[in-house]
Backbone as a ProteinNet text record, in pm:
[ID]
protein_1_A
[PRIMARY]
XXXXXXXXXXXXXXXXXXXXXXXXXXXXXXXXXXXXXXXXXXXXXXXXXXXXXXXXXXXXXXXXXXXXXXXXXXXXXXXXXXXXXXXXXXXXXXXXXXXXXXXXXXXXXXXXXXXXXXXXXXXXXXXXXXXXXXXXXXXXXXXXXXXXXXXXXXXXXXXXXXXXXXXXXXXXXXXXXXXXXXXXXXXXXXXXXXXXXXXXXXXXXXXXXXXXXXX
[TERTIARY]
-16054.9	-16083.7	-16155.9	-16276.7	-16329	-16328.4	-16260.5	-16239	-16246.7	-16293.5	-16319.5	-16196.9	-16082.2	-15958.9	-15855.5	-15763.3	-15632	-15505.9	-15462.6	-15365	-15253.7	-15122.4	-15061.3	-14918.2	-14816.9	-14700	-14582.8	-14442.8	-14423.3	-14297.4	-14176.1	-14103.3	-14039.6	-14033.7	-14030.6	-14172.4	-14247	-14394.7	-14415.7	-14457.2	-14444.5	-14341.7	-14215.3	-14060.7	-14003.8	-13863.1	-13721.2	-13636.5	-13625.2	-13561.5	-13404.5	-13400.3	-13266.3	-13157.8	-13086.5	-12989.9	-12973.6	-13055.1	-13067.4	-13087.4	-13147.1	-13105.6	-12966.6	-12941.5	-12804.3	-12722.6	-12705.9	-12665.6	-12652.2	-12723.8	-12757.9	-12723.4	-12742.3	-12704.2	-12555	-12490.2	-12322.5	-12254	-12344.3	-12231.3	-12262.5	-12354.9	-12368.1	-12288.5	-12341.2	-12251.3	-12080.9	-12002.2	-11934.2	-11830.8	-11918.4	-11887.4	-11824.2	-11945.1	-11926.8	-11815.1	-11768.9	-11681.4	-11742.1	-11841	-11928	-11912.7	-11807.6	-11734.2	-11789.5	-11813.9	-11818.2	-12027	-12097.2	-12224.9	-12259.3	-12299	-12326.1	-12442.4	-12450.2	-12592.1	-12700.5	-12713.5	-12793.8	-12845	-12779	-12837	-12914.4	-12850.8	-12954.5	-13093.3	-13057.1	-13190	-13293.2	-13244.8	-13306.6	-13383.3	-13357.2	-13426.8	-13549.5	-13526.2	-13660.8	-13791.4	-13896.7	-14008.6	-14020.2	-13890.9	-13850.6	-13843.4	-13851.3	-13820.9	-13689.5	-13595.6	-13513.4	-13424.9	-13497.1	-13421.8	-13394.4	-13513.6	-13549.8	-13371.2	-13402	-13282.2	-13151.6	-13121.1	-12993	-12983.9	-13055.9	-13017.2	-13001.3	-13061.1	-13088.2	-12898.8	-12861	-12739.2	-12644.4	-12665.3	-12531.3	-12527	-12658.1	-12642.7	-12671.9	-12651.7	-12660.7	-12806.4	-12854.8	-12989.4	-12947.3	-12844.9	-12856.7	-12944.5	-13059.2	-13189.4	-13099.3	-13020.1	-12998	-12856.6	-12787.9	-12715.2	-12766.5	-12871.9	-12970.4	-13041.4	-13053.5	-13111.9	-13047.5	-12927.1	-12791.6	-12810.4	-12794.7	-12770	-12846.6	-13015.2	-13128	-13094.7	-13101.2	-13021.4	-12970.3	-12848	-12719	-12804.7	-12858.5	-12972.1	-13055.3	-13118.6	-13232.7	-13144.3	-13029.6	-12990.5	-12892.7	-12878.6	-12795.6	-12891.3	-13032.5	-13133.2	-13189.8	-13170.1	-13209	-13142.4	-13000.9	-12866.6	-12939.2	-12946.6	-12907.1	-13056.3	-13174.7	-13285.4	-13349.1	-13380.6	-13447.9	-13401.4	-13279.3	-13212.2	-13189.6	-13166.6	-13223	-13326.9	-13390.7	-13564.6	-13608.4	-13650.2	-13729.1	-13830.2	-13978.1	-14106.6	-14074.8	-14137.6	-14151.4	-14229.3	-14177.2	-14249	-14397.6	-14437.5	-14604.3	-14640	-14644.9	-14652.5	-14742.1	-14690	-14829.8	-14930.8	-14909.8	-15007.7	-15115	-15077.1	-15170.2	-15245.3	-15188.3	-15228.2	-15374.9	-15261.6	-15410.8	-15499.3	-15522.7	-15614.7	-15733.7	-15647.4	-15701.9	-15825.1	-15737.1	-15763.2	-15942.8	-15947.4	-16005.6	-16107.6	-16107.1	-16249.6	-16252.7	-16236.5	-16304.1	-16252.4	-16163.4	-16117.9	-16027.7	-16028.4	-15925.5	-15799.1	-15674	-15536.4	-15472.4	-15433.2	-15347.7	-15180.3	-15100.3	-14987.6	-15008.4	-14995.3	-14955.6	-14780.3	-14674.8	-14588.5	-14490.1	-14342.5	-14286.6	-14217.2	-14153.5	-14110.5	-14165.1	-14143.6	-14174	-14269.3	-14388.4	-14457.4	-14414.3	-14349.3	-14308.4	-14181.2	-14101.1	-14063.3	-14090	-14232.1	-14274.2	-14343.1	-14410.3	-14450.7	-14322.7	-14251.7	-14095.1	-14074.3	-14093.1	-14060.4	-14157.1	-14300.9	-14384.5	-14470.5	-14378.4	-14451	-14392.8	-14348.6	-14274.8	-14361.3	-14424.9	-14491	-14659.8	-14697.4	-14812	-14876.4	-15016.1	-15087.9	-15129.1	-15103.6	-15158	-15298.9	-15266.7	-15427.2	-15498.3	-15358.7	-15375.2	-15428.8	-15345.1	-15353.7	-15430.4	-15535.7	-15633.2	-15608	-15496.2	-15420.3	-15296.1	-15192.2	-15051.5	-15010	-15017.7	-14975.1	-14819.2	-14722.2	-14610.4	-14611.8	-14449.3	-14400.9	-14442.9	-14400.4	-14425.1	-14564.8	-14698.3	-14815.5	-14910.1	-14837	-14827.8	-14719.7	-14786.6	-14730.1	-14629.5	-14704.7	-14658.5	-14658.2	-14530.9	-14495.3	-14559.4	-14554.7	-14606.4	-14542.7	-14569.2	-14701.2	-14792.4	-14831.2	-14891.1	-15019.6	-15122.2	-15210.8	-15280.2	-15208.4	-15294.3	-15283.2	-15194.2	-15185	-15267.3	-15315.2	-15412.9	-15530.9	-15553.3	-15718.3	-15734.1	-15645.9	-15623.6	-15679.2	-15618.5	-15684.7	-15823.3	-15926.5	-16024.7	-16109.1	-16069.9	-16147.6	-16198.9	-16013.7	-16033.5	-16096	-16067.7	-16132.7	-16300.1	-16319	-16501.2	-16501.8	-16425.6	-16429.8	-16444.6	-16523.6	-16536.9	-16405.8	-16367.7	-16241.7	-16270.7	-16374.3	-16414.9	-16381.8	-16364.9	-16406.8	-16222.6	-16146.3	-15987.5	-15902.2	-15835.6	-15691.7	-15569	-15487.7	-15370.2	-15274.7	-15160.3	-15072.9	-14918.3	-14781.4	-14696.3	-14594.9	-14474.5	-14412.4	-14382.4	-14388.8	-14293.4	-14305.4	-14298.8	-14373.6	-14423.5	-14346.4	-14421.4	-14546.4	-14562.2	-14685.5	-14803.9	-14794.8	-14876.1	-14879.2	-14837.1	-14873.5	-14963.2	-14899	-15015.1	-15143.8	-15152.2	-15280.3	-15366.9	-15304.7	-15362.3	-15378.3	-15377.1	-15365.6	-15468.9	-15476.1	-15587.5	-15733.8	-15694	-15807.3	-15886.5	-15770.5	-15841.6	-15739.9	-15798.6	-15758.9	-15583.5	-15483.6	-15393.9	-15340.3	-15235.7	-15197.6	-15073.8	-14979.7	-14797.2	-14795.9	-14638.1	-14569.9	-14449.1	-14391.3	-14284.6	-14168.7	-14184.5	-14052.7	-13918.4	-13884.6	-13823.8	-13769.8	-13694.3	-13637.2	-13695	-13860.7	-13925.3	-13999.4	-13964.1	-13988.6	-14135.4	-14196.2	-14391.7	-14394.3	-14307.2	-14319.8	-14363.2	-14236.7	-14284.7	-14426.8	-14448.7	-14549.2	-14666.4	-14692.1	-14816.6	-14823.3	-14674.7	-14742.9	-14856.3	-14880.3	-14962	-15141	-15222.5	-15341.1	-15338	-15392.6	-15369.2	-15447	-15494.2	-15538.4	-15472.1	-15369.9	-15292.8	-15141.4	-15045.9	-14911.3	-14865.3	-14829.9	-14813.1	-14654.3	-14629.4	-14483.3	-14484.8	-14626.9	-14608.5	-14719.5	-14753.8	-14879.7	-14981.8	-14940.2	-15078.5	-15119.6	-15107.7	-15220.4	-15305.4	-15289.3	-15376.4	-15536.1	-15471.6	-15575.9	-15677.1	-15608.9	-15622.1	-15774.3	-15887.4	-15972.7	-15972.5	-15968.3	-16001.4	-16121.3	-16046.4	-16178.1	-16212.3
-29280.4	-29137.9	-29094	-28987.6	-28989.2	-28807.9	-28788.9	-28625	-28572.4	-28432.2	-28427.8	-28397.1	-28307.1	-28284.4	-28339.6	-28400.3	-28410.3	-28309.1	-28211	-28131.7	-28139.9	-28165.4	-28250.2	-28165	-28154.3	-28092.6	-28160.7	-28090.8	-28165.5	-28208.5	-28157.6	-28220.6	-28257.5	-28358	-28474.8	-28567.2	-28492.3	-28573	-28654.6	-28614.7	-28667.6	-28750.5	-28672.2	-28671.7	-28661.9	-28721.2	-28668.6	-28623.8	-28481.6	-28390.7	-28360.4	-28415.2	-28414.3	-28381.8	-28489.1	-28492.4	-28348	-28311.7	-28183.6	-28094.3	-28083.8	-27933.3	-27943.4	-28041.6	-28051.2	-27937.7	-28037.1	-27995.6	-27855.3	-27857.3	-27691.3	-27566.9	-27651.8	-27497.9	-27560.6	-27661.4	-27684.1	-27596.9	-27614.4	-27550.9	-27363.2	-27333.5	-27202	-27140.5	-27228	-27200.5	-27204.5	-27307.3	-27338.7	-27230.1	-27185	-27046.7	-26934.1	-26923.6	-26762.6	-26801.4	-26928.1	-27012.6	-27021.4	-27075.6	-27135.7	-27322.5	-27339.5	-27535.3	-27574.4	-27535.6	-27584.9	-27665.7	-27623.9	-27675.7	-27776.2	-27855.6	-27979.2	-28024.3	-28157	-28168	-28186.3	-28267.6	-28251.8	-28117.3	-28014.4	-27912.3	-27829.3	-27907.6	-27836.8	-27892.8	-28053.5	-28077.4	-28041.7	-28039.9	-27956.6	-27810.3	-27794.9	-27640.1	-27668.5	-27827.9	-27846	-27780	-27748.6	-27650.3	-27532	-27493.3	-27322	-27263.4	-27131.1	-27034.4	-27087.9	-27031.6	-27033.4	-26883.1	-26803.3	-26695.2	-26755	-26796.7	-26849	-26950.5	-27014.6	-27157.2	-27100.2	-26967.2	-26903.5	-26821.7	-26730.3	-26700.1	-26794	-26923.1	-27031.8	-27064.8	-27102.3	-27149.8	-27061	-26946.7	-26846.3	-26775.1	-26735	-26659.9	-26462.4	-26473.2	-26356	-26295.3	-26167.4	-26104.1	-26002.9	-25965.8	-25883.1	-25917.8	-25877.7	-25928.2	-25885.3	-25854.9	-25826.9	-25931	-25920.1	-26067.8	-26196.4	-26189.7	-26312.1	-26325.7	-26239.9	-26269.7	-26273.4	-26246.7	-26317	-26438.3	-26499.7	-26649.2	-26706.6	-26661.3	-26689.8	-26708.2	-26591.4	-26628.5	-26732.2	-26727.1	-26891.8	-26988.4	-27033.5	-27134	-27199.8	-27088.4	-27093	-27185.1	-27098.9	-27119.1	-27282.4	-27316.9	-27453.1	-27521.3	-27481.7	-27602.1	-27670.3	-27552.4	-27571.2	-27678.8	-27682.2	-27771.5	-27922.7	-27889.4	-28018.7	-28096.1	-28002.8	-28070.3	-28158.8	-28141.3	-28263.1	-28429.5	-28405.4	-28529.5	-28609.8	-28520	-28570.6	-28572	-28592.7	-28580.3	-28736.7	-28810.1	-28902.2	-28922.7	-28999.3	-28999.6	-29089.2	-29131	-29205.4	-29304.1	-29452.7	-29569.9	-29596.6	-29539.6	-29543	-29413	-29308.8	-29181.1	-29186.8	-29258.9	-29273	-29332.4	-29454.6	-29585.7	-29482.1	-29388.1	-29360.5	-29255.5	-29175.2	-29062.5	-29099.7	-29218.3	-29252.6	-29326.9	-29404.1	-29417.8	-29327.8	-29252.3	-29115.6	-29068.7	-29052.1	-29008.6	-29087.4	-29201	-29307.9	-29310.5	-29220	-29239.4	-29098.3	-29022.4	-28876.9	-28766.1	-28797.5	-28708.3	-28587.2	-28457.6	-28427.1	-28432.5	-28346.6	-28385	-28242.4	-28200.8	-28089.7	-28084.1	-27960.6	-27949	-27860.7	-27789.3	-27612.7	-27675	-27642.3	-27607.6	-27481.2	-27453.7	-27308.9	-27344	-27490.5	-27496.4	-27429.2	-27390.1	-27308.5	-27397.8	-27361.1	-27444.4	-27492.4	-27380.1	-27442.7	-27560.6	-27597.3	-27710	-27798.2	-27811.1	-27880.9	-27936.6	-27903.4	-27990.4	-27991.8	-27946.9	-28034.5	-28131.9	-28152	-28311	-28383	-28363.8	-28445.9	-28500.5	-28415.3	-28400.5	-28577.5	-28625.8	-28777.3	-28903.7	-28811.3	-28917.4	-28922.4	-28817.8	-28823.9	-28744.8	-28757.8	-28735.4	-28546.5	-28497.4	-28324.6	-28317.1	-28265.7	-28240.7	-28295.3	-28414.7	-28539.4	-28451.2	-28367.1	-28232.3	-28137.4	-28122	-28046.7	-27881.5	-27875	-27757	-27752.3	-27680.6	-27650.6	-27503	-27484.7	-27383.8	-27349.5	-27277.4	-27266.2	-27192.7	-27183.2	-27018.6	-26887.3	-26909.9	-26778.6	-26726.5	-26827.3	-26786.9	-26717.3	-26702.8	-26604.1	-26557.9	-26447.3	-26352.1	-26416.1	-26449.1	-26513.6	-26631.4	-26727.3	-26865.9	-26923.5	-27040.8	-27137.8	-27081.4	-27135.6	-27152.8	-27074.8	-26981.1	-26858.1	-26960.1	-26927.9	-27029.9	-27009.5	-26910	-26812.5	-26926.7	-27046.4	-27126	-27163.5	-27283.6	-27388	-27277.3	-27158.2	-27133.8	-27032.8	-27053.1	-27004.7	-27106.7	-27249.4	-27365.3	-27375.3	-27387.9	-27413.6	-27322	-27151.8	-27118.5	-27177.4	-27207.7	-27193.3	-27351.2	-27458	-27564.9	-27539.3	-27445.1	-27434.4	-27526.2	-27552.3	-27628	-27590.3	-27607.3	-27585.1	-27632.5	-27570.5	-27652.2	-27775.1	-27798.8	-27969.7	-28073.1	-28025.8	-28091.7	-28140.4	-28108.3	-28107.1	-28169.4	-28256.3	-28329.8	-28222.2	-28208.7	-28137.1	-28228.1	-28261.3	-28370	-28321.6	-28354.6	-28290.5	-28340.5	-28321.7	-28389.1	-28333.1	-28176.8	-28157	-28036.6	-28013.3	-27895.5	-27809.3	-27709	-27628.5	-27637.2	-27747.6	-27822.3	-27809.6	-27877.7	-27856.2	-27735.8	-27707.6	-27492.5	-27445	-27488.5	-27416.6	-27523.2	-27657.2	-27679	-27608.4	-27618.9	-27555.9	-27451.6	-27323.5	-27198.2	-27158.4	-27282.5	-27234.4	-27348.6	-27430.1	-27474	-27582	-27650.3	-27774.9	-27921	-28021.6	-28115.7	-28160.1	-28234.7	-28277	-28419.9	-28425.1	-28610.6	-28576.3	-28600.9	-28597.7	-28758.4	-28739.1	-28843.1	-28832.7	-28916.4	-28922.6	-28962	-28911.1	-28910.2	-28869.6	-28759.6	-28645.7	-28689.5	-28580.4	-28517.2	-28486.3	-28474.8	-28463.9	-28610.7	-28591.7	-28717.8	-28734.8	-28837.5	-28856.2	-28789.2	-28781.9	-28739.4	-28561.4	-28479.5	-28355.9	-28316.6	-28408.5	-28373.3	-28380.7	-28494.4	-28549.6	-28418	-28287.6	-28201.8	-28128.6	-28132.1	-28053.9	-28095	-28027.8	-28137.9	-28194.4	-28367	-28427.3	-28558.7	-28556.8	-28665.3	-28793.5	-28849.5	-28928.4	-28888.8	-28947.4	-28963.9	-29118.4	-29081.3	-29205.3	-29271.6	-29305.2	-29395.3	-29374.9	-29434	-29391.5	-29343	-29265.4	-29251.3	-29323.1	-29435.3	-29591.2	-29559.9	-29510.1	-29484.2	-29396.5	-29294.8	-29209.6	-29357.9	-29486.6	-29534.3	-29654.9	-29644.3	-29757.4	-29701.4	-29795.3	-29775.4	-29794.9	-29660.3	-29605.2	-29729.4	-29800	-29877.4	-29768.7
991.6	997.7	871.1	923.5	781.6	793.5	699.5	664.3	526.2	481.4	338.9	289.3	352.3	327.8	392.3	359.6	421.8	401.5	487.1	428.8	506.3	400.8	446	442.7	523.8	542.6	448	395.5	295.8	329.3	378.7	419.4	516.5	551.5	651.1	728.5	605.8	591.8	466.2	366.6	229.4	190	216.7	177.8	213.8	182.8	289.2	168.9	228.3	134.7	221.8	295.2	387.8	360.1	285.4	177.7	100.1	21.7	-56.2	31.8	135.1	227.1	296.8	368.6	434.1	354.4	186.4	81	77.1	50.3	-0.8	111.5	224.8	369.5	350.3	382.4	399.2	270.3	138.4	44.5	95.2	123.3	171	217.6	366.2	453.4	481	388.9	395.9	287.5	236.7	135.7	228.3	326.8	440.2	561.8	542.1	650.7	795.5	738.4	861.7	806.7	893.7	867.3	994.5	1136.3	1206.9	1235.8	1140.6	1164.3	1144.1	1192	1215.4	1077.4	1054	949.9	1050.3	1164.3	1255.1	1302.3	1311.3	1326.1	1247.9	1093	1012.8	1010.6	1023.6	1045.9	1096.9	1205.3	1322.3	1254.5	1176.6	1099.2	1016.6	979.3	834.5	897.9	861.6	857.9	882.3	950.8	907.4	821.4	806.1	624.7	673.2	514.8	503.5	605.8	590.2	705.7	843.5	919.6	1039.6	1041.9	959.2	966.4	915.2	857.6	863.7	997.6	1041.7	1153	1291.1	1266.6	1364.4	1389.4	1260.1	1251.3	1216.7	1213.4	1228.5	1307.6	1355.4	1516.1	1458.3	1324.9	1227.9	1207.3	1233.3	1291.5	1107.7	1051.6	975.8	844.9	817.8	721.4	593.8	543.9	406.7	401	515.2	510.2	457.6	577.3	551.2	407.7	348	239.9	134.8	130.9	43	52.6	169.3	190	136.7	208.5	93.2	-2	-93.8	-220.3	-290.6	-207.9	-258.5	-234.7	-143.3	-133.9	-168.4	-299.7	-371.5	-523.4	-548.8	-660.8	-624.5	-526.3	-475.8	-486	-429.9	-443.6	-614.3	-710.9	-834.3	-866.1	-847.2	-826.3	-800.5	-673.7	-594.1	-555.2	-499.8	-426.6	-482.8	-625.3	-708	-657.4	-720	-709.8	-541.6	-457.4	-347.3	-241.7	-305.1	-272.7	-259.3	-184.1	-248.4	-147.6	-163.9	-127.6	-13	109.9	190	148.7	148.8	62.8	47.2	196.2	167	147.9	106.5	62.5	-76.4	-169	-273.7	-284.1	-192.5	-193.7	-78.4	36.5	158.6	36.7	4.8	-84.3	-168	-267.7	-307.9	-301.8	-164	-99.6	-69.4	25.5	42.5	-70.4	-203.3	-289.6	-314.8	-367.1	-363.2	-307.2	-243.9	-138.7	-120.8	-250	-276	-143.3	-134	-27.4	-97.7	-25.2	-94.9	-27	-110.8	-62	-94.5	14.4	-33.9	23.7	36.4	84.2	133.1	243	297.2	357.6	311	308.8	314.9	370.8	378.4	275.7	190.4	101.6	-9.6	-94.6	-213.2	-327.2	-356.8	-442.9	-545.3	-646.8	-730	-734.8	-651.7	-594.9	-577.3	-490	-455.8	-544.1	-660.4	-790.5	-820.1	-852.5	-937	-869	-754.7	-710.6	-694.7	-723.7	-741.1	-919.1	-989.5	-1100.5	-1149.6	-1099	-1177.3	-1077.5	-1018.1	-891.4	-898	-909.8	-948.7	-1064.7	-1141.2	-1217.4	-1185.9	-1313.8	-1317.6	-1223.6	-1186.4	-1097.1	-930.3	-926	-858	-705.2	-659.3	-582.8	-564.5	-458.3	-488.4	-449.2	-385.4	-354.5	-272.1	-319	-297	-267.4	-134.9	-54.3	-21.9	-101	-51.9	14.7	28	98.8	34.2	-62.6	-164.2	-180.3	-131.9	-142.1	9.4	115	205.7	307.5	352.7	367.4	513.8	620.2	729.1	742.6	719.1	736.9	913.9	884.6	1009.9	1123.1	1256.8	1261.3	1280.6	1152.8	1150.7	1065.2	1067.6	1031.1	880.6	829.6	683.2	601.6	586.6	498.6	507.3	638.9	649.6	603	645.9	640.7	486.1	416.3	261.5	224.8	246.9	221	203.2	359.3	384.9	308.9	254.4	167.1	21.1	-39.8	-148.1	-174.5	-73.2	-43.4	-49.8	23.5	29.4	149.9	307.4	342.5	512.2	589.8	730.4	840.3	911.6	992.4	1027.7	1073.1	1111.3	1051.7	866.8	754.8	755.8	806.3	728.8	907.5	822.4	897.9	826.9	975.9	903.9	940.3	854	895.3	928	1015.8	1004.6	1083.2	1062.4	1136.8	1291.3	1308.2	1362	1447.4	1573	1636.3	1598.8	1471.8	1442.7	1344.5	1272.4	1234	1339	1459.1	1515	1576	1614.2	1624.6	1529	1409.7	1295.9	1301.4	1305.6	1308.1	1486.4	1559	1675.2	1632.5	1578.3	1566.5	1459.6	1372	1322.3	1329.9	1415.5	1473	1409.4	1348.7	1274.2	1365.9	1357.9	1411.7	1320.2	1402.4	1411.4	1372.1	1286.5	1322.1	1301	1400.5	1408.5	1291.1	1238.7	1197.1	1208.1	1265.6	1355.4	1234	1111.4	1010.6	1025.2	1091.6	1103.2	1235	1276.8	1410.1	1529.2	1513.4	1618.8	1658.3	1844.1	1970.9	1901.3	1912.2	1967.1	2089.4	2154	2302.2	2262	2189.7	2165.3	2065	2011.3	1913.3	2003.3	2123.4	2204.4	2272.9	2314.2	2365.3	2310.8	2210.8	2141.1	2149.9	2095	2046	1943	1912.2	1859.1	1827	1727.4	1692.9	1700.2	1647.7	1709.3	1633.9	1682.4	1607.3	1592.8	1476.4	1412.9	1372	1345.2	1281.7	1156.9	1095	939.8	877.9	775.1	732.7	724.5	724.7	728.6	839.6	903.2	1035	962.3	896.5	856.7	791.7	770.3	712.1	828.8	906.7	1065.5	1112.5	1113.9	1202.9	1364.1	1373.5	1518.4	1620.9	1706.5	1768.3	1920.8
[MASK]
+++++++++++++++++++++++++++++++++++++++++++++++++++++++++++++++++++++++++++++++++++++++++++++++++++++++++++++++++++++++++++++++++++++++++++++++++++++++++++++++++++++++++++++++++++++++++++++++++++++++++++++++++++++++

């Protein structure tokens, strides 16, 4: 595949941050005596805001509730997410490949940017990143498409020009939505089967497909 950008989703794409969210919603939750949630179910939440995945799992619509929890969340992750974070084994070697052949590389993520360099700052080189889209840098999370096409501006870059990568339905929503081509990776919680509903360049097992010539 030959593309000028790769923009790439961050967790349960890049990384498995699993461990540290489980983490972080059980001590929450387990605060407000919510014992009965499953970790699978939280899983089931990764690429959601953090509101989306409290009301998902408490059933709770009250927004100032919800944003307590927020809250505890933010300050559990300072805690805990670093330390259980770690990269998917081919995650640096595809990257900088990628890299290597003048491509660029970004993140549009709902995880929070500045995070998201705290767990990459031990992995790769200042700059290595040609742009990092959190939550905090718009207004409407996935699959609302302002990330990817915040990107393609500040990229200087035509939709044609960019792969969006992701694990997980709502990944592809946002690359459908804003109209740049697709590649599922089947890291996470989501089937190949649910991701193939989508459009799609291909889905993969592991990012080394991102490097596989197409016959």
């Amino acid at each position: 595949m030959n593309y000028k950008a790769y923009l790439f989703d961050f967790d349960y794409t890049l990384a498995d941050s699993s461990r540290g969210i489980v983490t972080c919603f059980q001590n929450v939750l387990h605060k407000h005596g919510y014992s009965n949630v499953s970790d699978e179910s939280i899983k089931r939440t990764i690429g959601k805001t953090l509101e989306e995945s409290f009301a998902q799992l408490t059933d709770i619509n009250d927004p100032h509730i919800i944003a307590e929890y927020k809250k505890e969340y933010v300050k559990e992750a300072d805690i805990h997410m670093t330390a259980n974070t770690v990269l998917y084994l081919e995650t640096k070697s595809v990257l900088t490949v990628l890299k290597d052949a003048e491509a660029m590389i970004g993140i549009i993520s709902t995880k929070y940017r500045y995070r998201i360099k705290e767990l990459l700052k031990s992995h790769f080189p200042d700059n290595f990143f040609d742009i990092i889209i959190g939550g905090e840098d718009v207004k409407a999370p996935k699959p609302s498409p302002e990330g990817i096409l915040l990107a393609l501006q500040k990229l200087k870059l035509d939709r044609r020009q960019v792969l969006y990568i992701g694990d997980s339905v709502v990944d592809a929503q946002t690359a459908q939505a804003a109209r740049v081509d697709f590649a599922g990776v089947t890291h996470g919680v989501t089937t190949a089967a649910e991701l193939s509903q989508y459009p799609h360049l291909k889905v993969m097992q592991s990012l080394e497909g991102l490097l596989e010539v197409d016959k």
